[in-house]
C-alpha positions in Angstrom: 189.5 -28.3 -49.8 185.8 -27.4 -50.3 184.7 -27.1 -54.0 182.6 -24.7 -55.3 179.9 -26.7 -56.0 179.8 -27.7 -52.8 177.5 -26.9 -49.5 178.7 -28.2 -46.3 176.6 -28.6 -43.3 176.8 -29.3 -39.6 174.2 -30.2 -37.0 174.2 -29.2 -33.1 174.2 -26.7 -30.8 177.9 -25.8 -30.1 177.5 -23.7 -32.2 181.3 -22.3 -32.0 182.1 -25.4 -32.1 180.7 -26.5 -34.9 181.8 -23.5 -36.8 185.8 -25.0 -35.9 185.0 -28.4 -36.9 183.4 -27.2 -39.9 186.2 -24.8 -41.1 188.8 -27.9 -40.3 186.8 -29.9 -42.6 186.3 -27.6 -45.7 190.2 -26.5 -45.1 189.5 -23.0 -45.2 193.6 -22.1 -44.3 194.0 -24.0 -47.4 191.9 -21.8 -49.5 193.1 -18.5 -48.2 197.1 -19.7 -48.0 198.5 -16.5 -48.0 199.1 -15.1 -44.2 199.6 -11.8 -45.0 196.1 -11.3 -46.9 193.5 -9.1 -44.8 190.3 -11.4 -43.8 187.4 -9.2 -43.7 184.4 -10.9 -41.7 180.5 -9.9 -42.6 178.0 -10.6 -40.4 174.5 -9.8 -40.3 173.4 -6.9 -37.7 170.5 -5.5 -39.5 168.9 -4.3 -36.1 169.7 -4.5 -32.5 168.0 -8.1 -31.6 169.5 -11.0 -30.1 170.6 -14.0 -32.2 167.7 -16.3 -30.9 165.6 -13.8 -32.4 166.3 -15.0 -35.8 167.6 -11.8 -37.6 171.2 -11.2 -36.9 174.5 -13.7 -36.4 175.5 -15.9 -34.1 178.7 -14.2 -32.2 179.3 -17.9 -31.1 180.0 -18.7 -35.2 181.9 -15.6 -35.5 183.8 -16.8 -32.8 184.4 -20.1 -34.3 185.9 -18.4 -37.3 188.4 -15.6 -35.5 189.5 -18.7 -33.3 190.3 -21.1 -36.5 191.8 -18.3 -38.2 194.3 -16.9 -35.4 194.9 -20.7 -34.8 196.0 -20.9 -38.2 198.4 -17.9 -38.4 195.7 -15.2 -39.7 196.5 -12.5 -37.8 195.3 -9.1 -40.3 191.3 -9.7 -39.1 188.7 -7.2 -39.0 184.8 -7.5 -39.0 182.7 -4.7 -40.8 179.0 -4.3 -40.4 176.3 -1.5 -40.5 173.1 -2.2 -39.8 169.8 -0.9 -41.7 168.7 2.9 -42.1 167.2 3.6 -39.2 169.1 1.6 -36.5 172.7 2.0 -34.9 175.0 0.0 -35.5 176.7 1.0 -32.5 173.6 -0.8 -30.3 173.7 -3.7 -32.1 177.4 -4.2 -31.5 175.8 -4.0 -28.0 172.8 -6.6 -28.5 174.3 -8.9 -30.0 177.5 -9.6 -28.5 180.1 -8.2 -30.9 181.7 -5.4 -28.9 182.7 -8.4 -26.7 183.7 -10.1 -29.4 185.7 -7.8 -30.8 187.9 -7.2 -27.5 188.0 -10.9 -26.6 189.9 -11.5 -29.6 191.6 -8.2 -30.6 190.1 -7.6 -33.9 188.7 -4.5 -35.3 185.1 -4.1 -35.6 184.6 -1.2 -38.7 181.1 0.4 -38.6 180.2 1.1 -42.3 177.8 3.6 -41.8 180.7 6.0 -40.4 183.5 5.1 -43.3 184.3 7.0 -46.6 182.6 5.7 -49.5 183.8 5.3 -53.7 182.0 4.4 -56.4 183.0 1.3 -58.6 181.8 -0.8 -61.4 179.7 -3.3 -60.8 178.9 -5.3 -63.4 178.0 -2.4 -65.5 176.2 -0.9 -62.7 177.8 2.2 -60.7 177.5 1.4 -57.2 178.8 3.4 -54.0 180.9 0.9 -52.0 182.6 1.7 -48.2 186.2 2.0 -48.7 186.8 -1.4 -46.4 185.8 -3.4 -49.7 189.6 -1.9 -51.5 190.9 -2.7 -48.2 190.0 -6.4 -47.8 191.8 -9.1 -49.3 189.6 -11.8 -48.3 185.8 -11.9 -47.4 184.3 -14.5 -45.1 180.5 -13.3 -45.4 178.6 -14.7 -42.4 174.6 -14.2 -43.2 171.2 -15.2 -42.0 169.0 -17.5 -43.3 166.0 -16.2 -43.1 162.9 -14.6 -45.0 162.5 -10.8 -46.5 159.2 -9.4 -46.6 160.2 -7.8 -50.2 162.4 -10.3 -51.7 161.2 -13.4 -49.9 164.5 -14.2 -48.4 167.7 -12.8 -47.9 171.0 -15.3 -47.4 174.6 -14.8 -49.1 174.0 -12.1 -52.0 171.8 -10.0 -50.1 173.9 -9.9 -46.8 177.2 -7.7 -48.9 174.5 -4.5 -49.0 175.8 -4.1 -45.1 179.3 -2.6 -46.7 177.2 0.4 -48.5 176.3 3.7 -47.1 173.7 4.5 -46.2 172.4 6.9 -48.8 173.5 4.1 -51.6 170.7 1.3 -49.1 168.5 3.9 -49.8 168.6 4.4 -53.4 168.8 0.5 -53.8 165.1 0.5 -52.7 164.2 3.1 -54.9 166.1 0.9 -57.9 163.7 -2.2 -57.0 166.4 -4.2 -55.0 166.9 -6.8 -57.1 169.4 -5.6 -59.7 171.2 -3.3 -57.5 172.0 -6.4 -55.2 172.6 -8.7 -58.3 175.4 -6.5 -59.5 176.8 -6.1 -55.8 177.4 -9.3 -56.1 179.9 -8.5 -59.2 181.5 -5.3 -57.2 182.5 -7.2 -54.0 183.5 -10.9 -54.2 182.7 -13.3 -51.1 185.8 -15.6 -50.5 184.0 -18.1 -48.5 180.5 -18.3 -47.2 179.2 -19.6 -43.2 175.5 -19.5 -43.3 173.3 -19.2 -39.7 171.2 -21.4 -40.2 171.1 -21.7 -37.0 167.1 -20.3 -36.3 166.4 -17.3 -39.1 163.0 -16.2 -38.8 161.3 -17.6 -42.5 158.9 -14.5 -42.5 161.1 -11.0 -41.4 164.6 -9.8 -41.8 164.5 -8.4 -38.7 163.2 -12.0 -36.9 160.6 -12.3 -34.2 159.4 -15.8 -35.0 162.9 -18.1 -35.2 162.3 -21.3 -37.1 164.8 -23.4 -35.1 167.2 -25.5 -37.4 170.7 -25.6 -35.4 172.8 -26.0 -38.6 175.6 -24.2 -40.1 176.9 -24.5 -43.6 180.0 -23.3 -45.5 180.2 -22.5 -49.3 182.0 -20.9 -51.9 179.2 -19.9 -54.3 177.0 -17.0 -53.5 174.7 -18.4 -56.1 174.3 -21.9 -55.6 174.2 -20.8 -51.7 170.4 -18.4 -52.2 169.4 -21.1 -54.7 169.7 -24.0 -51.9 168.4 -21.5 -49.3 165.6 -20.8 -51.1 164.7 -24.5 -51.4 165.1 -24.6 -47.7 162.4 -22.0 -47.0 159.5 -23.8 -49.7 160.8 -21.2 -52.7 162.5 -21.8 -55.9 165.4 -19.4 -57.2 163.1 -18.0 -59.8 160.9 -16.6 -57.0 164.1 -14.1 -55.9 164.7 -12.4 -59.4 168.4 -11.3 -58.1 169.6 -14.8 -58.0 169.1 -15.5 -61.7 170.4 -11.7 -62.3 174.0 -12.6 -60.6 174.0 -15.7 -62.2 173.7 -14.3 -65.8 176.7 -11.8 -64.3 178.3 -14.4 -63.5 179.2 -14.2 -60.2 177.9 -18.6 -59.9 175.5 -20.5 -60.6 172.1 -21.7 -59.6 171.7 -25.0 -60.7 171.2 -27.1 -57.7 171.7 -30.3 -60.6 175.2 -29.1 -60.2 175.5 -28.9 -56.0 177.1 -31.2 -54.1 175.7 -31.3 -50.5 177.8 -33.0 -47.7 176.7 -33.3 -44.1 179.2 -34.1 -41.3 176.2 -35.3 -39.7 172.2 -34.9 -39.1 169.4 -37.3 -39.5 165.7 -36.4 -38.5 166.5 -33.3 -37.9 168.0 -32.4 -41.0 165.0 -34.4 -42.9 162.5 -32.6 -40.8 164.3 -29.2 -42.6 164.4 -30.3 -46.1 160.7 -31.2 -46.1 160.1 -27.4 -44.5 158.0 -25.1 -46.3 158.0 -21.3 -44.4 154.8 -19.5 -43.8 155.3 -17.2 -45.7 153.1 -14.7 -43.5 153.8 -11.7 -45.5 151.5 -12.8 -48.3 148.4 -12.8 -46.0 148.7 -8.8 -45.3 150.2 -7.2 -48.3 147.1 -6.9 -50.2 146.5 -4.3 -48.1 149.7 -2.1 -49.3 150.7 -0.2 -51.9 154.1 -0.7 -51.4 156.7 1.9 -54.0 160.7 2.1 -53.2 159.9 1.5 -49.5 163.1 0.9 -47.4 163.0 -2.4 -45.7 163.3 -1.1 -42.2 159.7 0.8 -42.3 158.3 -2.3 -44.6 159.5 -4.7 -41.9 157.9 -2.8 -39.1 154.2 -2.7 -41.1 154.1 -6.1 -41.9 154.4 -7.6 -38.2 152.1 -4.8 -37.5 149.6 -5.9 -40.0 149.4 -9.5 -39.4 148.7 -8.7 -35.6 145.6 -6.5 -36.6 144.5 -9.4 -39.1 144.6 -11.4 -36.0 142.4 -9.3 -34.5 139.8 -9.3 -37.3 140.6 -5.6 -38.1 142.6 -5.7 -40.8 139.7 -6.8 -43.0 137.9 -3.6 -41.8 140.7 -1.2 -43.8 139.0 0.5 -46.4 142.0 2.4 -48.1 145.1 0.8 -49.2 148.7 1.6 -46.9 150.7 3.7 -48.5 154.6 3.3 -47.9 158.0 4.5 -49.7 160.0 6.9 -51.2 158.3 6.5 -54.3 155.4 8.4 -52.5 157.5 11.5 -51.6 156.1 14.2 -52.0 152.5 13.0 -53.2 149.5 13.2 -51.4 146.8 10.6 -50.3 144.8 9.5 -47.3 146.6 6.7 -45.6 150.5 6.8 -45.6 153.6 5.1 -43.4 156.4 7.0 -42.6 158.2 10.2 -43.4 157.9 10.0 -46.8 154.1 10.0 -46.7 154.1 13.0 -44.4 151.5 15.0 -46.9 149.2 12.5 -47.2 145.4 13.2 -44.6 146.7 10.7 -42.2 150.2 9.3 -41.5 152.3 7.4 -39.4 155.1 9.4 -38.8 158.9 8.1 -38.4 161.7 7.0 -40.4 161.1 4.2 -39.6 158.1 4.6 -37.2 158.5 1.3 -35.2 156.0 -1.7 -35.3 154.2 -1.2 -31.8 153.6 2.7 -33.1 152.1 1.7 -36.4 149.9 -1.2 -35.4 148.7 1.1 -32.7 148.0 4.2 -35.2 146.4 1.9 -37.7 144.2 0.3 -35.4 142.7 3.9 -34.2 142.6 4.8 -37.6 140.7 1.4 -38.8 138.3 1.8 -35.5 137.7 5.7 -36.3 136.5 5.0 -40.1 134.5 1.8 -39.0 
């Protein structure tokens, strides 16, 4: 049975597959034992993209884990997912495959942004939690690798903020992320861990430029699982303050002294991904924002809009800094994104104004003052 020090990993591209062969391995019926528990299955469907994108979850490794589980006498399944402020989950279910999913194998799909909501203890932090949390027994979180454009990446810890309400994703932005998603961590616990790793974009949360990788790994330690992730995408764990926050909760640890990692197979390829370091293409445009509380749905559609007008030369051409969040609500100023900048002279509406709208607003603005 997989330890929880451990990191498993698997190489290919059957993907469901490889999910099966993986779960065999790490005995995952072991670990749960109890038929009668209710398995609650997180994926990531931030937005309404296909898998290949890099954003959202394989269905294929979903798949994977519904098969292994009914195989194994699991019957009480259900998958719960809401996708970010702004975007429906209901289209994403769509997208990406799960709808199908979810009537090839008769299990439940539970849209969080349409469930009751509580509020627990977290940690010592109040957080409001969907009521599927009290009703699982058993969470199998199923995340992205891949890169944030506010907290550099986003993997196991981050992935649980798709079980809030809406209004509480809101107010985590306005708390600074971090610590809201640190004590999460403490409210719901994750079970087991299958990480995509399959081709997460290493810049955006909502993908666009897939860094192809065709791995999956289980885990047991939300901890040790961002630490190694972050060491897959050229960061350390210090670089994502939230790790070190749930560690000192302690919800694990991110020591990667400590981690044991076992691969069924690789090679090249998986040498090829250890010596990666991301692009990291957010740093080259956010000097031009002045970023406060800003909900990562309207921050993820500037910053692809940005890096195609520094592209084009223009971006160097802004004279006035971009405002964008809630923490500018209400305030006035020249050059605003988004609803909450509505009283500033100019602003892209929307909430969240897409990408093709803002780079194309900014750009008649840029041309305008030049």
């Amino acid at each position: 049975m997989i330890r929880k020090n451990q990191i498993w990993k698997i190489y290919g591209t059957e993907y469901k597959t490889m999910t099966m062969e993986l779960l065999e391995k790490t005995d995952l019926a072991a670990l749960i034992s109890d038929r009668n528990l209710r398995i609650g299955i997180k994926p990531n469907l931030v937005c309404p993209t296909p898998a290949d994108f890099g954003a959202t979850t394989h269905p294929e490794i979903v798949a994977g884990i519904l098969e292994y589980l009914q195989e194994h006498g699991f019957s009480h399944l259900v998958m719960a997912e809401g996708s970010w402020v702004g975007d429906k989950t209901s289209e994403a279910l769509e997208y990406c495959g799960y709808r199908e999913l979810s009537e090839h194998y008769g299990v439940e799909f539970k849209d969080t942004k349409k469930l009751p909501f509580h509020t627990a203890d977290c940690g010592g932090l109040e957080l409001n939690l969907t009521d599927i949390v009290n009703e699982v027994d058993f969470w199998i979180n199923v995340p992205v690798l891949k890169g944030h454009c506010q907290t550099k990446m986003t993997c196991a810890l981050k992935n649980m903020k798709g079980l809030l309400p809406d209004s509480e994703k809101r107010r985590f932005h306005r708390m600074g992320l971090h610590k809201p998603i640190a004590h999460l961590s403490a409210g719901i616990r994750q079970n087991f861990i299958v990480v995509d790793h399959i081709c997460g974009d290493p810049d955006f949360e909502e993908g666009g430029n897939p860094l192809v990788r065709n791995c999956v790994m289980a885990s047991r330690d939300p901890v040790l699982t961002d630490s190694y992730a972050c060491a897959l995408l050229g960061l350390s764990a210090a670089d994502v303050p939230y790790i070190g926050m749930a560690e000192k909760l302690g919800t694990g640890t991110a020591d990667l002294k400590k981690a044991e990692i076992i691969r069924l197979n690789g090679g090249s390829e998986e040498e090829q991904e250890e010596k990666n370091v991301a692009s990291r293409r957010v740093l080259d445009v956010a000097y031009a924002v002045e970023e406060v509380d800003s909900c990562s749905a309207c921050y993820g559609s500037l910053i692809p809009a940005l890096y195609r007008l520094k592209e084009e030369g223009l971006l160097d051409q802004l004279k006035d800094k971009i405002a964008i969040g809630q923490g500018h609500q209400g305030k006035t100023g020249k050059l605003g994104i988004g609803r909450c900048t509505k009283n500033f002279a100019f602003s892209v509406p929307g909430c969240p104004p897409d990408e093709e709208k803002i780079y194309q607003e900014l750009k008649k603005y840029i041309l305008a003052e030049a």
